[in-house]
Residue, then its C-alpha position, 0 to 999 in steps of 0.5 A: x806141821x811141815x813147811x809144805x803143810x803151812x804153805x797149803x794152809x796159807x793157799x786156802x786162806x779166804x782173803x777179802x779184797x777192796x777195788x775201787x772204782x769209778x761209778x760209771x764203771x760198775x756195770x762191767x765190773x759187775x759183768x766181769x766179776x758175776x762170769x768169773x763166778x765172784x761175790x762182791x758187796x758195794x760200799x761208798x768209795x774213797x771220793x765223790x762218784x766212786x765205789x767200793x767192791x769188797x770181793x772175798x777170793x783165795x786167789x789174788x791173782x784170779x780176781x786180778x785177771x778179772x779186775x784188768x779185764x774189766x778195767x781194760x774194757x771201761x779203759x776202751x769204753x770211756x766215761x759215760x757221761 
């Protein structure tokens, strides 16, 4: 296989991404994530009143234009307590 063949092979390869957020912050990840055409699953996160989002991408840097939009929102929205 030719250099330029691998590299197109490594392009294409489904990665799995782990997000960790706030829990109030999950309905504009939600939003965010579902208009950019992204699945994800939720899990418990890392500490107390946070979450998980697993999202599967062959673009790191599609999913990462999403993920600072979303969190450029809550940043501008604040906590909902």
């Amino acid at each position: 296989m030719k250099l330029s063949q691998t590299l197109e092979a490594a392009r294409n390869v489904l990665l799995k991404a782990a997000i960790v957020i706030d829990d109030w912050k999950l309905p504009i990840f939600e939003r965010h994530l579902a208009q950019a055409g992204y699945a994800y699953e939720k899990g418990p996160g890392l500490t107390a009143n946070t979450l998980l989002l697993t999202v599967k991408t062959e673009n790191v840097e599609a999913l990462g234009v999403v993920v600072k939009a979303a969190n450029t929102e809550a940043a501008m929205t604040g906590a909902q307590l």
